[in-house]
Chimera marker file (.cmm) of the C-alpha trace (Angstrom):
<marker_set name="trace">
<marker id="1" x="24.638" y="40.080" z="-26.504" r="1" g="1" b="0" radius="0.5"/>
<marker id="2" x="23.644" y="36.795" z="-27.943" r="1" g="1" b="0" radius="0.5"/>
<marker id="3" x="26.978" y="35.525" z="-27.518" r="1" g="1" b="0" radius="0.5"/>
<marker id="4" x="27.307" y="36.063" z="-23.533" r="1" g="1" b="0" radius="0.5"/>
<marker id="5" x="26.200" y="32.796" z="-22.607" r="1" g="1" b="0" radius="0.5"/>
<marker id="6" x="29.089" y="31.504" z="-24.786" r="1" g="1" b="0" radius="0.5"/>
<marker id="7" x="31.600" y="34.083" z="-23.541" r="1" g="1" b="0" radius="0.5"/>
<marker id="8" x="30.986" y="33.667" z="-20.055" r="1" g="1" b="0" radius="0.5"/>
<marker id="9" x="31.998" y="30.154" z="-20.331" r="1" g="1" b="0" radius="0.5"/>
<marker id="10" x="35.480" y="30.824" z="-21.502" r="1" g="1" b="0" radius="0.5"/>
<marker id="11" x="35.882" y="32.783" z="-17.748" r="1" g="1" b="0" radius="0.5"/>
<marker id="12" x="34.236" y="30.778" z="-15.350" r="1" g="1" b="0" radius="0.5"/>
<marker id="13" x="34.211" y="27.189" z="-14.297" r="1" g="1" b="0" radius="0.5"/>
<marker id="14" x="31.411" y="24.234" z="-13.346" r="1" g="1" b="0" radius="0.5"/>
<marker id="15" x="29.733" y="25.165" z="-9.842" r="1" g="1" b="0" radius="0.5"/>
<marker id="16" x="30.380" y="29.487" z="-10.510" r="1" g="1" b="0" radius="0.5"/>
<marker id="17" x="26.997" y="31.361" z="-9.752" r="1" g="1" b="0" radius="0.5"/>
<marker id="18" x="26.767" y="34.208" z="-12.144" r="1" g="1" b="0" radius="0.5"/>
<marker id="19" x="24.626" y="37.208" z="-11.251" r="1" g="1" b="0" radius="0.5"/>
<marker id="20" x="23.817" y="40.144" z="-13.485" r="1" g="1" b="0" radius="0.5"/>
<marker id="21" x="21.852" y="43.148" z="-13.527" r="1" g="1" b="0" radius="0.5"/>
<marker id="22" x="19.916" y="43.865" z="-16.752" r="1" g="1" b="0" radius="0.5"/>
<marker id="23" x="17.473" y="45.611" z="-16.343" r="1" g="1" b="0" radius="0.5"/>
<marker id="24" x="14.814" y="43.244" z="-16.238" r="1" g="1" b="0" radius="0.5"/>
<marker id="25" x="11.918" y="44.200" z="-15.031" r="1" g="1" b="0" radius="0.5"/>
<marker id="26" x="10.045" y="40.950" z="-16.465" r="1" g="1" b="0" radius="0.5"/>
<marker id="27" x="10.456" y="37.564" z="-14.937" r="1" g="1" b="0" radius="0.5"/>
<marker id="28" x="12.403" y="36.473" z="-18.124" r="1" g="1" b="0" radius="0.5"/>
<marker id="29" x="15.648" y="36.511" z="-19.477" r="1" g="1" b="0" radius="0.5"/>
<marker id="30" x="16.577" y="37.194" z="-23.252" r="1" g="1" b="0" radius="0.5"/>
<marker id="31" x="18.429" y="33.977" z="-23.149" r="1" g="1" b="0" radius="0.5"/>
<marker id="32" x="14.803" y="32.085" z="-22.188" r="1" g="1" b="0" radius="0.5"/>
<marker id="33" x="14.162" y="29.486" z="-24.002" r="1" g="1" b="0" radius="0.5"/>
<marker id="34" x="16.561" y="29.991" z="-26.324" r="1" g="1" b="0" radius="0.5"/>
<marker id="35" x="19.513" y="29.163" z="-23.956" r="1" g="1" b="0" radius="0.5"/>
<marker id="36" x="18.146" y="28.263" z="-20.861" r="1" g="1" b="0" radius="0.5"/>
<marker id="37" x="14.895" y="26.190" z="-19.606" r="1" g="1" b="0" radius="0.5"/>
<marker id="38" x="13.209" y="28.056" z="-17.890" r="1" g="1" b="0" radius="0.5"/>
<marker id="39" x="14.256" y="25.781" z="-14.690" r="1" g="1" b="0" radius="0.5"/>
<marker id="40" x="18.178" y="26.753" z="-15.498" r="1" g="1" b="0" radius="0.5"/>
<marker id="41" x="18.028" y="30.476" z="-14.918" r="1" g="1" b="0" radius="0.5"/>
<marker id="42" x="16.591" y="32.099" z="-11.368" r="1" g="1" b="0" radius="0.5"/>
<marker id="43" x="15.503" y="35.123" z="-11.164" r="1" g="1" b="0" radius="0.5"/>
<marker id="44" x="14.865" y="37.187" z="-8.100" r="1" g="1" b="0" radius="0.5"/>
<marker id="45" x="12.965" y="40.171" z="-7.171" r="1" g="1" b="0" radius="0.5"/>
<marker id="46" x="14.587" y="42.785" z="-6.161" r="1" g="1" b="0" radius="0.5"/>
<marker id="47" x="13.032" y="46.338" z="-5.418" r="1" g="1" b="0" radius="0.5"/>
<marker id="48" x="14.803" y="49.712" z="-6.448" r="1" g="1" b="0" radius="0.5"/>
<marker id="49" x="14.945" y="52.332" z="-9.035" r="1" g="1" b="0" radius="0.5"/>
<marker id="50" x="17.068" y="52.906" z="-11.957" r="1" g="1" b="0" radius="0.5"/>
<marker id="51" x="17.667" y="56.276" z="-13.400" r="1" g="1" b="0" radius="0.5"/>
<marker id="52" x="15.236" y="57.350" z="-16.177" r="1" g="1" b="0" radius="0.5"/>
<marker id="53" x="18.577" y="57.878" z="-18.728" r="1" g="1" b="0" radius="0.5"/>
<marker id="54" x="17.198" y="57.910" z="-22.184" r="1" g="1" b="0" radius="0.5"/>
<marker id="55" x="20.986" y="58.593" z="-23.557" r="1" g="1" b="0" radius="0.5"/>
<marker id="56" x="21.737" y="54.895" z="-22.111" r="1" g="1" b="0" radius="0.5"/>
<marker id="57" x="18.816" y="53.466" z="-23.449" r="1" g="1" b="0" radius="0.5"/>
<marker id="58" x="16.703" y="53.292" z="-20.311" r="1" g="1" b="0" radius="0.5"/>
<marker id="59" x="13.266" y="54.639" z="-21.496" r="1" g="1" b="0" radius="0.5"/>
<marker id="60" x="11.317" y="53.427" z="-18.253" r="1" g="1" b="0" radius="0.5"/>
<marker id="61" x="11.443" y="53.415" z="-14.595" r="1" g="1" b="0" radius="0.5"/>
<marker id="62" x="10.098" y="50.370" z="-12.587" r="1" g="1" b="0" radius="0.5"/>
<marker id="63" x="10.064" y="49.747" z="-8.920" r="1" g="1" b="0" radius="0.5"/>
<marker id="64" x="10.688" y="45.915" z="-9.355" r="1" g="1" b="0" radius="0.5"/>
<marker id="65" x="13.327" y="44.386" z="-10.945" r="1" g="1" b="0" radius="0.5"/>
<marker id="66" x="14.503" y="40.683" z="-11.731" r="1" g="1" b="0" radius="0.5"/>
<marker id="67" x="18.403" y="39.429" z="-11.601" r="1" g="1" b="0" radius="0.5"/>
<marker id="68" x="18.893" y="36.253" z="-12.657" r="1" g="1" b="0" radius="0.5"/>
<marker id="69" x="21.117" y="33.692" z="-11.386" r="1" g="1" b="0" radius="0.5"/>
<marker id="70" x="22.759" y="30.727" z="-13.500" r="1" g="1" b="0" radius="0.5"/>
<marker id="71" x="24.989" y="28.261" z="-12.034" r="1" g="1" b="0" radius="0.5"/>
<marker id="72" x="27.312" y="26.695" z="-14.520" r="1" g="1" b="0" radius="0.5"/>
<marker id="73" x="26.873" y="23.022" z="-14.352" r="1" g="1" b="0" radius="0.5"/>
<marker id="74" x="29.177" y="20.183" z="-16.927" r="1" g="1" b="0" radius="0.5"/>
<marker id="75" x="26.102" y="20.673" z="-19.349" r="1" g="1" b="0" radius="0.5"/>
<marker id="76" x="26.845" y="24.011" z="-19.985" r="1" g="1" b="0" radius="0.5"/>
<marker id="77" x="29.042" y="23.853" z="-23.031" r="1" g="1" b="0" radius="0.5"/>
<marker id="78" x="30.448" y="26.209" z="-25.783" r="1" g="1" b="0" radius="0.5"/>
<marker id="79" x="29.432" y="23.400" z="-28.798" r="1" g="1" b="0" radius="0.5"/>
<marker id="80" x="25.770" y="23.669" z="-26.551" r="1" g="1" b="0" radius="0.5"/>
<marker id="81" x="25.524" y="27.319" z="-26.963" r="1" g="1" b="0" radius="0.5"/>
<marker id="82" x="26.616" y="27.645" z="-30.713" r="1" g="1" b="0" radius="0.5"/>
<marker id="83" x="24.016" y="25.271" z="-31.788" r="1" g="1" b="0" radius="0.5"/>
<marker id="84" x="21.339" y="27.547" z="-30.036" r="1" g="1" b="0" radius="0.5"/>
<marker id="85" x="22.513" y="30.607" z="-31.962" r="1" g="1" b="0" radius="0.5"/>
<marker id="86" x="21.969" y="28.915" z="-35.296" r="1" g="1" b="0" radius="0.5"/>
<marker id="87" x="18.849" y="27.603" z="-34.794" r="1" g="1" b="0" radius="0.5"/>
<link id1="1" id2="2" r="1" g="1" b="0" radius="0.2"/>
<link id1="2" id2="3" r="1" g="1" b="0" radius="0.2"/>
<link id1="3" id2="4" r="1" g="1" b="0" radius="0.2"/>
<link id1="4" id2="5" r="1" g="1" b="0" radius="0.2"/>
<link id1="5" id2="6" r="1" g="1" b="0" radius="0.2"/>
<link id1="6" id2="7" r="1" g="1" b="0" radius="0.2"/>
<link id1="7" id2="8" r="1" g="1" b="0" radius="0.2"/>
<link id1="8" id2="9" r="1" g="1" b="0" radius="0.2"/>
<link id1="9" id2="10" r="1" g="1" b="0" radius="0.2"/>
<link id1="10" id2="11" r="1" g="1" b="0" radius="0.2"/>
<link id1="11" id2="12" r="1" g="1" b="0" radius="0.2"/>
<link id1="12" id2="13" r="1" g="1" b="0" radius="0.2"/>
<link id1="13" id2="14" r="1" g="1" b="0" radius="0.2"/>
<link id1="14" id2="15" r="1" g="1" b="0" radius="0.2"/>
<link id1="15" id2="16" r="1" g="1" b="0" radius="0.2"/>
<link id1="16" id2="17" r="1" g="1" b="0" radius="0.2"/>
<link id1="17" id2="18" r="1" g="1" b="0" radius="0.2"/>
<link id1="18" id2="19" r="1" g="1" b="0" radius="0.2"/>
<link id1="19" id2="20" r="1" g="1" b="0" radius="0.2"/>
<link id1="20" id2="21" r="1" g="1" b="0" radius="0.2"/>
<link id1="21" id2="22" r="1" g="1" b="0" radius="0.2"/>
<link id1="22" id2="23" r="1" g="1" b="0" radius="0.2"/>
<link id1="23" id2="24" r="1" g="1" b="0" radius="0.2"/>
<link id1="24" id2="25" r="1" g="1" b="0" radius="0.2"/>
<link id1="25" id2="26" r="1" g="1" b="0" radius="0.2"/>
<link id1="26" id2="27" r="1" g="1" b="0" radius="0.2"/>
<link id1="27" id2="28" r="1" g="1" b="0" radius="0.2"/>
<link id1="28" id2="29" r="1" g="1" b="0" radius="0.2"/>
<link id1="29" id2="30" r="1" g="1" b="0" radius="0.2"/>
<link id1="30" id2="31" r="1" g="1" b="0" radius="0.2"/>
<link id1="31" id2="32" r="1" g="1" b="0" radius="0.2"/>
<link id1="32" id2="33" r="1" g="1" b="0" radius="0.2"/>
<link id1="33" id2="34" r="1" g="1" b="0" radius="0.2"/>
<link id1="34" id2="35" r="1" g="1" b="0" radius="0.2"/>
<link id1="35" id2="36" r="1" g="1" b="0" radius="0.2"/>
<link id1="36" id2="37" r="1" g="1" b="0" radius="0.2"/>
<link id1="37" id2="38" r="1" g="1" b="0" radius="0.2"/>
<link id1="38" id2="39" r="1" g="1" b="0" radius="0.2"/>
<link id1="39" id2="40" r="1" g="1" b="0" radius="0.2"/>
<link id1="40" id2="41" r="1" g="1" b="0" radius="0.2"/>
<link id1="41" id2="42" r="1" g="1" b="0" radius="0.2"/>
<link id1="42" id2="43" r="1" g="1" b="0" radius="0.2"/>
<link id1="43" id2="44" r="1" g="1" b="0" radius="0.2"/>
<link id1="44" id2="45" r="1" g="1" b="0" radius="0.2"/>
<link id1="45" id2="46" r="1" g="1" b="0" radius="0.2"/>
<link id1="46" id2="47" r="1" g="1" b="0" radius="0.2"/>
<link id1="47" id2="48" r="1" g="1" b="0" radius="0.2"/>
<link id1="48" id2="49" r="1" g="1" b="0" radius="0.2"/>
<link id1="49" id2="50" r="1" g="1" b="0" radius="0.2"/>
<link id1="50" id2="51" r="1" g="1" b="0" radius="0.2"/>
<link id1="51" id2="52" r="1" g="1" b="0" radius="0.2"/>
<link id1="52" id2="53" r="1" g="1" b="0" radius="0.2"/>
<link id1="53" id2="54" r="1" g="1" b="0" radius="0.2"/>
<link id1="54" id2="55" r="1" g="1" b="0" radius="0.2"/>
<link id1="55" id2="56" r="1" g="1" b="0" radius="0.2"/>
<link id1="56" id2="57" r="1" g="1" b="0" radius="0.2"/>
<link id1="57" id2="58" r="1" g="1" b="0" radius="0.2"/>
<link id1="58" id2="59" r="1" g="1" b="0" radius="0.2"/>
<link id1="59" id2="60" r="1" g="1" b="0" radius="0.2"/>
<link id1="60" id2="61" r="1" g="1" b="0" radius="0.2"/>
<link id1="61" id2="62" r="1" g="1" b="0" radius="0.2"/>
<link id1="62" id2="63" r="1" g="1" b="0" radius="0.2"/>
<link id1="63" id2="64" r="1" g="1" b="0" radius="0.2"/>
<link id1="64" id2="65" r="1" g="1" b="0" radius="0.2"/>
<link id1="65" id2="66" r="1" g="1" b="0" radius="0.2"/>
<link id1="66" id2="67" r="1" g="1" b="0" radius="0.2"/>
<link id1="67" id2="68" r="1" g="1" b="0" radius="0.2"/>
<link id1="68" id2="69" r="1" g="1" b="0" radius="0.2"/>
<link id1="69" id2="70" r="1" g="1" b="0" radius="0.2"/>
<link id1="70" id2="71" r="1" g="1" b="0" radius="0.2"/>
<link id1="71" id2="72" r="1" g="1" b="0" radius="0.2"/>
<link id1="72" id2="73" r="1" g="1" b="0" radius="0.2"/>
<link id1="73" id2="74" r="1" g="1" b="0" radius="0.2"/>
<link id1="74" id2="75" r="1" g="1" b="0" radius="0.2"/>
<link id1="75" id2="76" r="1" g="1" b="0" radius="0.2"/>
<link id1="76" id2="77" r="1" g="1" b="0" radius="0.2"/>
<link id1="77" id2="78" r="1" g="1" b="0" radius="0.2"/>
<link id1="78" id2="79" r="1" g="1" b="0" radius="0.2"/>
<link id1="79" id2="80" r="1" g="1" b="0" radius="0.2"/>
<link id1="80" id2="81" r="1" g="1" b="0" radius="0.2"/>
<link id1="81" id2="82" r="1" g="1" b="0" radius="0.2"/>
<link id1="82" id2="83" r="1" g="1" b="0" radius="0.2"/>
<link id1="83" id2="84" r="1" g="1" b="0" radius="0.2"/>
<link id1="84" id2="85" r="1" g="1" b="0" radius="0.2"/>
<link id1="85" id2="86" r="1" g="1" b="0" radius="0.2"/>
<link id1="86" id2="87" r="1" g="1" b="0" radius="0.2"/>
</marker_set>
């Protein structure tokens, strides 16, 4: 998972909007701070319910829900991303 930021680079070009549902239910990312500022990534509220599936790994239920949206500007870089994993 720590890599995504770096593998979604190798698919998509400056100016794509990538959205992605997570399972946040947190106004955060896991990639905050490491990746992003937290100006880089935003994340909206959305309302509905996941299923309470304990076999996938989704112990709780919420009724609010954050997906984040990160649009893939010329600073975005592989190199960028690399050094943030071995810091």
């Amino acid at each position: 998972m720590a890599l995504f930021p770096i593998d979604i680079l190798r698919y998509c070009k400056v100016g794509t909007i990538l959205t992605f549902f997570n399972h946040l239910w947190e106004p955060t990312t896991i990639w905050t701070p490491r990746f992003f500022d937290k100006d880089k990534i935003k994340l909206y509220e959305i309302d509905g319910k996941v299923p309470n599936d304990k076999q996938n790994g989704y112990i709780e239920e919420h009724d609010t829900y954050y997906l984040p949206e990160w649009i893939i500007t010329e600073d975005d870089t592989e190199q960028k991303y690399r050094e943030c994993i071995t810091r």
